[in-house]
N, C-alpha and C positions, 0 to 999 in steps of 0.2 A: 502588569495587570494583576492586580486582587481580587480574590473571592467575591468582594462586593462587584464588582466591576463585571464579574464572568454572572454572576448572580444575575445583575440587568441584562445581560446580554440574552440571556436563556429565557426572560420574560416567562411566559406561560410556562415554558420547560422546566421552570425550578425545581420544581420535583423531582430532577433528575438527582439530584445532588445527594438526596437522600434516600435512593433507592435501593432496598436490600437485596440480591441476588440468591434465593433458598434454593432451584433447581440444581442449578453446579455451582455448589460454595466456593469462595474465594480461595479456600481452604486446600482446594485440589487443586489449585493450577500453579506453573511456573511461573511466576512473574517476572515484569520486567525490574530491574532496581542495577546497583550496581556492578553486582555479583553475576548479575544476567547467563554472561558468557559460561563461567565456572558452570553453575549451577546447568544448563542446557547441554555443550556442549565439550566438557571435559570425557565423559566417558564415548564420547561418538568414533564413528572414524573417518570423521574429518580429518583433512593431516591438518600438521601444526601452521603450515603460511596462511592457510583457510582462516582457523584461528585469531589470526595474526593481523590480517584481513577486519575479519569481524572486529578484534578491539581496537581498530582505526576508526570501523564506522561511528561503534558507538560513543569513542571517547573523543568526538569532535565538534565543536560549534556549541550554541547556548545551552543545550542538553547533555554536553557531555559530564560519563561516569553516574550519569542516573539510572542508564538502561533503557533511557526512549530514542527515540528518533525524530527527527523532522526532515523529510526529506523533500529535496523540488526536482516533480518531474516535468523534461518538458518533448515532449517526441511528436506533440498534435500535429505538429508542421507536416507531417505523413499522415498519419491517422485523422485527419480530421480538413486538411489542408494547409499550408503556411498562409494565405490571406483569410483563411476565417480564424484562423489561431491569432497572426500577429499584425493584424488590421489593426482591432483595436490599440495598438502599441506597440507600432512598426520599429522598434529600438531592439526589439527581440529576435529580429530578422538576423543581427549581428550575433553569432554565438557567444561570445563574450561577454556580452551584458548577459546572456543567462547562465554564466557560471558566477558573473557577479552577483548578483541578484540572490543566488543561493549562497555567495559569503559575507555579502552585507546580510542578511537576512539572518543568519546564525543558522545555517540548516548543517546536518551533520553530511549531506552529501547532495549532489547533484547526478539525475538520470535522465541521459539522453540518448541519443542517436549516433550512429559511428562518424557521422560526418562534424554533427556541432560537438562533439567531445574531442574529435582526433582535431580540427581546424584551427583547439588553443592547449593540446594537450601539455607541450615544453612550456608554457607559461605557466600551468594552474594544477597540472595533477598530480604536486605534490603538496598543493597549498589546499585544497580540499577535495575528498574523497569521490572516485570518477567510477558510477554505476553505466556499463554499456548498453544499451535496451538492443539487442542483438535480432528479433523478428519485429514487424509491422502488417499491418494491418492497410494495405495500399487502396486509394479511393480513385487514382486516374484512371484506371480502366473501367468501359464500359460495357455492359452495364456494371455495375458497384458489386461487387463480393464482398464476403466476409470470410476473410483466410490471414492469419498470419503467415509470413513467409520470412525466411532468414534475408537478412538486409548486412550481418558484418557477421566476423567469426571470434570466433574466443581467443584462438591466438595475436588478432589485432587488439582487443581491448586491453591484453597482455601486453604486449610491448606498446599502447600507448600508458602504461602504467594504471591504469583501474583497479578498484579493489571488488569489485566484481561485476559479475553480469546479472541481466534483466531477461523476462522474456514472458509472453503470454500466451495463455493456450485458452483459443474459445473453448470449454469443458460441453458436453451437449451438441457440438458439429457436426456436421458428417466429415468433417475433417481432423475433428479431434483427435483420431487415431494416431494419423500423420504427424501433428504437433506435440501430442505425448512422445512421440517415438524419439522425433529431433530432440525437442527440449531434453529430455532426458539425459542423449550420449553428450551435449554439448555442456551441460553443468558437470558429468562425471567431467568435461574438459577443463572445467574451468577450478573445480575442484585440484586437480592433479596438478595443475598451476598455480595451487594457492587464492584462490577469487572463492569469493562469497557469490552466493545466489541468491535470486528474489522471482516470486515467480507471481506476476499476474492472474489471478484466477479466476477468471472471469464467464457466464455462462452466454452463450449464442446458442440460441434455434427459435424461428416461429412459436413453435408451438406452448413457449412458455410463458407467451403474453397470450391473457385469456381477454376479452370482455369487463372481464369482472378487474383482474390484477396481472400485473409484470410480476412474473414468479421466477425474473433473472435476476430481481433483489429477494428471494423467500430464503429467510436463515436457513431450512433446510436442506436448500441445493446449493445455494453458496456454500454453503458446509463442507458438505458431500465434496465438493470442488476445491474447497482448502486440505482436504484429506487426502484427495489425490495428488495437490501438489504437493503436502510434505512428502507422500510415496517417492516423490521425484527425489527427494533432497531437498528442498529447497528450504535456503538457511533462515527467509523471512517471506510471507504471505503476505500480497497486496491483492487487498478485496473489498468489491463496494460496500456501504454499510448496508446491512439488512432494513427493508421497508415493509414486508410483512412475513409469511411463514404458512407453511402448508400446501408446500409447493408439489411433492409428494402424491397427497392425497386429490389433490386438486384435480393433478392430470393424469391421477392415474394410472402408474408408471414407474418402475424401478420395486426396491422394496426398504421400506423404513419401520417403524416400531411406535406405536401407541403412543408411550412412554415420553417419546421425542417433545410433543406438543402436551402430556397432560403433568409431566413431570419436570423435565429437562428444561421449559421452556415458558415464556408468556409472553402478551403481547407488549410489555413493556420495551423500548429501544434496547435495553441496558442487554435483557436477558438472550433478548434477540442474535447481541453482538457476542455475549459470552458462549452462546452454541458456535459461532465461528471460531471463538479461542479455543472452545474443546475440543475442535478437529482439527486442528495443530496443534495434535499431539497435546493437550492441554497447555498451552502455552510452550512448550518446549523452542516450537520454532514460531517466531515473532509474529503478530499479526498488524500491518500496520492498513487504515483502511485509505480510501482512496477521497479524496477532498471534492470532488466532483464540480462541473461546469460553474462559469462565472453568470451570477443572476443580478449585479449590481449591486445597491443598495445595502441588502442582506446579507453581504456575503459575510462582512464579521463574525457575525450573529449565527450564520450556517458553519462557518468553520471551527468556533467556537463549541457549538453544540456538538458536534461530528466528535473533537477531540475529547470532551467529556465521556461522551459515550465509549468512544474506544478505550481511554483510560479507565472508568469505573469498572468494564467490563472484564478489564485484564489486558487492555491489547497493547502493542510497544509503540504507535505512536500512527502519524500522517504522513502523508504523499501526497502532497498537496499543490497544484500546478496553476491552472486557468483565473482560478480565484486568488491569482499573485499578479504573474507575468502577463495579463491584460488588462493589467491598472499602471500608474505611473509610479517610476521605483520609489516614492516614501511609503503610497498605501500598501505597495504590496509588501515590502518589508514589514508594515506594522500589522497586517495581516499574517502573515509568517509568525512574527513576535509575539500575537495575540496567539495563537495555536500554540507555540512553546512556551506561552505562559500559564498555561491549563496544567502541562506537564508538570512544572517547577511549582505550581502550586501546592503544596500540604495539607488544605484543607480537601482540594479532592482526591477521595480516597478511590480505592478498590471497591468496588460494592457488593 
């Protein structure tokens, strides 16, 4: 895919492409490129397998040695159900086809669950890189909660050979406490192992959907929520893309700064996204956003748009699942392909 190509796709959006970013210049942040690792990671105290870990992920599949990512997650089969996940493309019920699916596709790694990672791990995990998603988010009990709970351990994704672990913490729960606590001691484990970390950062509570707006996508508290997970360690940040901003002020609650919204920020998508790269350490630790549910027709066009944004903005790429793995495997590989060709593109730039 070419410029001209992402250009149609973006329709009304074009304007993206030429968006200058004045609140946090390009200027200040780590980028991703191919030095990525050096540059972020050489003075940390990650030990060296961690390291070693990281430049497996990033030097794999159609992106590798540029410093992005494309990664295919697929865990919904809990989180969401396995027949509203793989209804539409009951081939995924097999775990196999979803580790193919992320090597035809040219993704640098595949994230799932302990069950579909360990069920092919002697076949495929040294033929591309095995992310464990170690908590979920369980929907069969009734009534429905919203708790991640530990579903595998670190030392399993370890001896099925993974290069690292996954894991999400609602930020804003009444459970959050709980989930910062775990997540935490289990990436120190997975660290001490040599495994890479990525940490879901996602915000749960009521009271952030107002009338007016869902302020579970406001740059501001996603922010705030990629900030706490780099606290954690975590070697890469997966986070929905922001949809508006003034989450803060909105409700009321916590404590932020002026600055945020009259300096730091606009309503533009781009600038939006770059306040989540600044709370990852400015880029230090990767931001890759989340590809979000499959809407048919659009989804090119939505996946397309999604990685512009994260790439102008600073961010190190997608995680990109539903809008793949519930189409039949050509569209979703060239869905995949179309998101890493944004990447590999030149003409767009950092904004």
């Amino acid at each position: 895919m070419n410029i001209t190509q992402i250009e149609e796709l973006l329709g009304a959006d074009k304007a993206l492409l030429t968006h200058t970013s004045k609140g946090i210049p390009k200027e200040s942040l780590h980028l991703p490129g191919p030095n990525w690792l050096d540059n972020s990671y050489q003075l940390s105290d990650r030990p060296t397998p961690v390291l070693k870990s990281l430049g497996w992920l990033i030097h794999q599949g159609r992106l590798a040695h540029t410093g992005y990512v494309s990664i295919l997650p697929v865990d919904q089969g809990i989180e969401h159900s396995a027949g509203a996940s793989f209804a539409p493309n009951p081939m995924y019920f097999d775990p196999e086809n979803i580790v193919k699916l992320a090597i035809e596709g040219g993704c640098n790694a595949v994230a799932s669950t302990l069950g579909v990672l360990g069920a092919v791990a002697r076949k495929y995990s040294h033929k591309i890189p095995f992310i464990l998603k170690f908590n979920h988010n369980e929907f069969l009990s009734y009534p429905n909660t919203y708790d991640q709970i530990i579903f595998g351990r670190v030392k399993q994704a370890f001896d099925m050979g993974a290069v690292g672990v996954g894991a999400t913490i609602y930020f804003g729960s009444p459970e959050s406490k709980r989930q910062i606590q775990e997540v935490g001691m289990m990436f120190q484990q997975a660290h001490e192992l040599g495994m890479a970390t990525i940490l879901w950062c996602y915000l749960r509570n009521p009271a952030f959907k107002t009338a007016e707006k869902d302020y579970h996508v406001s740059a501001d508290l996603t922010g705030q929520g990629n900030h706490l997970g780099v606290t954690l360690e975590a070697d890469i940040i997966k986070q929905k893309l922001p949809e508006n901003n003034g989450g803060y002020e909105a409700l009321k609650f916590g404590k932020t700064h002026k600055k945020v919204y009259s300096d730091l920020t606009s309503e533009n998508p781009i600038d939006l996204c770059r306040y989540q790269v600044a709370n990852c350490y400015m880029g230090r630790a990767g931001l890759i956003n989340s590809g979000g549910e499959s809407k048919g027709a659009s989804d090119l066009a939505e996946a397309v748009r999604t990685a512009v944004i994260n790439k102008r903005a600073g961010g190190m790429g997608l995680i990109s699942g539903r809008k793949a793995f519930q189409k039949p495997l050509a569209e979703g590989i060239k869905i995949l392909n179309a998101i890493q060709d944004v990447y590999l593109c030149k003409e767009v730039t950092v904004a």
